[in-house]
C-alpha positions in Angstrom: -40.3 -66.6 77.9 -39.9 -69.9 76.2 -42.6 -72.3 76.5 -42.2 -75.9 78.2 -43.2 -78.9 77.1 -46.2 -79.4 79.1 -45.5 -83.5 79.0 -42.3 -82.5 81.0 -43.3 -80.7 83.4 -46.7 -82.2 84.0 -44.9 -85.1 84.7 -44.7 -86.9 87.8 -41.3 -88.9 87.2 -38.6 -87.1 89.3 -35.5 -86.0 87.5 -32.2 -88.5 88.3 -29.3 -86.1 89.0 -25.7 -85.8 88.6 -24.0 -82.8 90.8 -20.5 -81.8 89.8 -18.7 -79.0 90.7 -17.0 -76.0 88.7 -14.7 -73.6 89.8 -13.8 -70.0 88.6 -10.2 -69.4 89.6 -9.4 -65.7 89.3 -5.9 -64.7 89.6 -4.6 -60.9 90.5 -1.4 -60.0 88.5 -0.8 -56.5 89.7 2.5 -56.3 88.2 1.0 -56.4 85.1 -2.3 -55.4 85.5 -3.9 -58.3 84.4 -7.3 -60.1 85.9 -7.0 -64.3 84.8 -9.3 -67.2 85.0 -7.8 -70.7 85.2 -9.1 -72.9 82.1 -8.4 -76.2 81.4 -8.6 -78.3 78.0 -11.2 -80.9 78.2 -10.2 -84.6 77.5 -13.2 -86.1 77.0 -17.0 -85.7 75.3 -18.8 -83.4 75.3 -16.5 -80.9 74.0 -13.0 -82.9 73.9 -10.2 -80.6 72.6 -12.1 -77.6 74.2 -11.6 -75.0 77.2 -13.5 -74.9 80.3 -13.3 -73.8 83.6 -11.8 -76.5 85.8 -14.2 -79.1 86.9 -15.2 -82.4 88.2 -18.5 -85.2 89.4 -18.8 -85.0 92.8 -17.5 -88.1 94.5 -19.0 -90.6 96.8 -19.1 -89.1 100.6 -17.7 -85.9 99.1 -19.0 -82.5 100.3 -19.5 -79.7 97.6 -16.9 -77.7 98.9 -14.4 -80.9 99.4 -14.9 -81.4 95.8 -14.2 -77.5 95.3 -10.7 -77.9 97.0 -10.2 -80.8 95.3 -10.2 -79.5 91.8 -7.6 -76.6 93.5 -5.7 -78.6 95.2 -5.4 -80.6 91.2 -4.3 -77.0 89.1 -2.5 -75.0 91.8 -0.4 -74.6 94.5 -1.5 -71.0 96.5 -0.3 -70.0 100.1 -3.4 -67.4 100.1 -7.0 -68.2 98.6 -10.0 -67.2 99.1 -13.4 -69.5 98.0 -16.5 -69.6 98.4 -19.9 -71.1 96.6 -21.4 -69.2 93.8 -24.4 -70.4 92.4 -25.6 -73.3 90.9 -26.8 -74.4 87.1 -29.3 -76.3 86.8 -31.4 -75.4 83.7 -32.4 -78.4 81.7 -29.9 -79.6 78.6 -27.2 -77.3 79.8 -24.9 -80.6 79.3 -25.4 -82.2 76.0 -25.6 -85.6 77.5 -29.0 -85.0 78.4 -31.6 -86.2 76.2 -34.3 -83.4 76.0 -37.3 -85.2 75.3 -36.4 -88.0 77.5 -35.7 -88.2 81.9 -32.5 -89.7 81.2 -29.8 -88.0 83.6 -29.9 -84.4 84.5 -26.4 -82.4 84.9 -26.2 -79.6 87.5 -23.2 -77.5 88.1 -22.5 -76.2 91.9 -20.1 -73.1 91.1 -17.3 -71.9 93.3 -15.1 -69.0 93.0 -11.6 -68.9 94.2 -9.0 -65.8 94.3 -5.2 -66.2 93.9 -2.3 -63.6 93.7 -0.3 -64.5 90.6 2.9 -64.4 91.9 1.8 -67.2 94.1 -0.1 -69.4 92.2 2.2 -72.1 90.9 0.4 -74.5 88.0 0.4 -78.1 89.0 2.0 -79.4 85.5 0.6 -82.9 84.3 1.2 -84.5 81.2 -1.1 -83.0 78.8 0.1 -79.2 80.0 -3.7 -79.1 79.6 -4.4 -76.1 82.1 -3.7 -72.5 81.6 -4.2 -69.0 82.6 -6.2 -66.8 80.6 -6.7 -62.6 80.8 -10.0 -62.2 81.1 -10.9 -59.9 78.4 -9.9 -62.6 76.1 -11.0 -66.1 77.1 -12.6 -68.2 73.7 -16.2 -69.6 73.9 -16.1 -72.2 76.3 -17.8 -75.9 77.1 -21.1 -76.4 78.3 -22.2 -72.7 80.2 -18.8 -72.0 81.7 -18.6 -68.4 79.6 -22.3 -67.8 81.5 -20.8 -69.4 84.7 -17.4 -67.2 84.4 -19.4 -64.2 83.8 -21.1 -64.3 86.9 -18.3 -65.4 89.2 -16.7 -61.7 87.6 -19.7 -60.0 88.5 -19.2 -61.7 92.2 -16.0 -60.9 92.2 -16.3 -57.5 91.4 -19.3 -56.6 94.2 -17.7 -58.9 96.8 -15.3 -56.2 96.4 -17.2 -53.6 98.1 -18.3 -54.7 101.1 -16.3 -57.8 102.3 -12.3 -58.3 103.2 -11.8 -60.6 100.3 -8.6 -58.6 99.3 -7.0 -59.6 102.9 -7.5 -63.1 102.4 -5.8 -62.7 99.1 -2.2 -60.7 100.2 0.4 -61.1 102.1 0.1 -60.2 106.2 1.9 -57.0 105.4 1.2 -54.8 102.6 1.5 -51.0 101.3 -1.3 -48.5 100.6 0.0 -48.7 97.2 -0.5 -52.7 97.2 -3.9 -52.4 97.8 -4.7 -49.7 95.7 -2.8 -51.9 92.7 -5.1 -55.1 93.7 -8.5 -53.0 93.1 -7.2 -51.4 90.4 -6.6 -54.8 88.3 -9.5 -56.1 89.2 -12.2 -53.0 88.8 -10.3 -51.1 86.2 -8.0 -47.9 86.3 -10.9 -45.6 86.8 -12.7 -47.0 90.0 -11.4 -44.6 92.2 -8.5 -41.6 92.7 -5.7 -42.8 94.9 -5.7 -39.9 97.4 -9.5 -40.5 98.2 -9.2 -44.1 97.7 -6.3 -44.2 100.7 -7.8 -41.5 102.9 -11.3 -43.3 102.7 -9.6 -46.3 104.0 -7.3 -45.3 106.7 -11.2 -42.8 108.6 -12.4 -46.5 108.1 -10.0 -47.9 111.0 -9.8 -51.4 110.2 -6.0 -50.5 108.6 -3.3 -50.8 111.0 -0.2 -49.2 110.7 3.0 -51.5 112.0 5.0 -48.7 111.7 7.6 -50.9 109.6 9.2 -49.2 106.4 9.7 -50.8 103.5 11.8 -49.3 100.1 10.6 -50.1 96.8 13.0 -48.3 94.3 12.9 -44.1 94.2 10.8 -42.4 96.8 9.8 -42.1 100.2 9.8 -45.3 102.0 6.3 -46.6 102.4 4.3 -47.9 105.8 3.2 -51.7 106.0 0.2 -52.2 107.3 -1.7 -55.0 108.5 -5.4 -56.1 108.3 -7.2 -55.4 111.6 -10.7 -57.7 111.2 -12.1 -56.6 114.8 -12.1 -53.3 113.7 -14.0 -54.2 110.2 -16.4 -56.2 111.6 -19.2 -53.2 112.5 -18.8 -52.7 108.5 -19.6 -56.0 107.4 -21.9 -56.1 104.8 -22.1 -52.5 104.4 -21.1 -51.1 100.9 -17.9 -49.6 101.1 -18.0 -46.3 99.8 -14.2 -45.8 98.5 -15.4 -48.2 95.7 
């Protein structure tokens, strides 16, 4: 553990903050099989001419989460999203504007994480063309702690996953088995689970309702639409799902 400076932290002067707001903005390309993270060039010092994940000072009168749809509502255009608060960071000289031996102004960042189908996340273009998606297995070294901050919004992501509807939030009202199956699989990895046990597992669950509408998608048996039922789910809130 890496010892303070006890001057600092004996110290009765409060810290004076600033609070601003970053947001991890996952996209699901399933036709592809690609996981991306919305990153933006940075303008301005610290870091000008570098990526980080879109971000902003919270404004006067603004919530947290105002300022969270804000900074979406800036990048993207999305008919389904999901968000929701992540964590916050807070460490001391995580921004290099602070001044480490000094109580100048203190930067903390209150981290949200937002999901997005691909196919219906259109870019806001501005002049710069300054925002981009990026797969996640290769995203540069980003400004400030956003790699840190990215990493744990993927580790979120990723356990959110098991026990929560976050996937319904994301797709359309009607989907396929096989829809499903392809938004996991991008996300977790090809290996997560086997497709039989991963589709039996979910229709003994019950929260899975079948229309009873066909739809055609090339060769092959035409395939049931189903529909998210969140009555049914809600006795297994919060409970791991198993098919994971």
């Amino acid at each position: 553990m890496t010892k303070s400076d006890p001057s600092l932290v004996n110290s009765k002067v409060l810290a004076d903050f600033k609070v601003g707001v970053d947001n991890v903005i996952f996209s699901v390309d399933t036709k592809q099989n690609r996981l991306l993270v919305l990153l933006s060039k940075r303008k301005d010092e610290p870091f000008s001419g570098e990526w980080g994940l879109p971000g902003t000072l919270v404004r006067q009168g603004e919530s947290l989460e105002g300022a969270a749809y804000r900074i979406l509502a800036e990048k993207i255009e999305a008919k389904n999203l999901y968000l929701e608060q992540l964590y916050t960071f807070g460490g001391p000289n995580r921004d290099p504007r602070e001044s480490p031996h000094s109580f100048g102004v203190r930067y903390l960042s209150v981290s949200y994480f937002a999901l997005v189908r691909y196919e219906e996340a259109q870019l806001i273009p501005d002049q710069f063309n300054n925002t981009t998606w990026y797969i996640i297995e290769k995203v540069p070294q980003l400004a400030f702690d956003h790699n840190q901050i990215l990493e744990y919004g993927y580790r979120r992501l990723r356990n959110k996953l098991e026990y929560s509807p976050i996937a319904f939030d994301v797709l359309p009202e009607l989907f396929t088995l096989s829809d499903l199956y392809q938004f996991y699989e991008t996300i977790l990895g090809t290996n997560f689970a086997d497709y039989s046990n991963f589709r039996n597992r979910l229709l003994k669950l019950g929260f899975l309702l079948d229309t009873e509408i066909k739809v055609s998608r090339g060769a092959g048996r035409p395939a049931s639409l189903y529909r998210f039922d969140p009555v049914a789910f809600a006795p297994l809130k919060d409970k791991p799902m198993v098919f994971i």
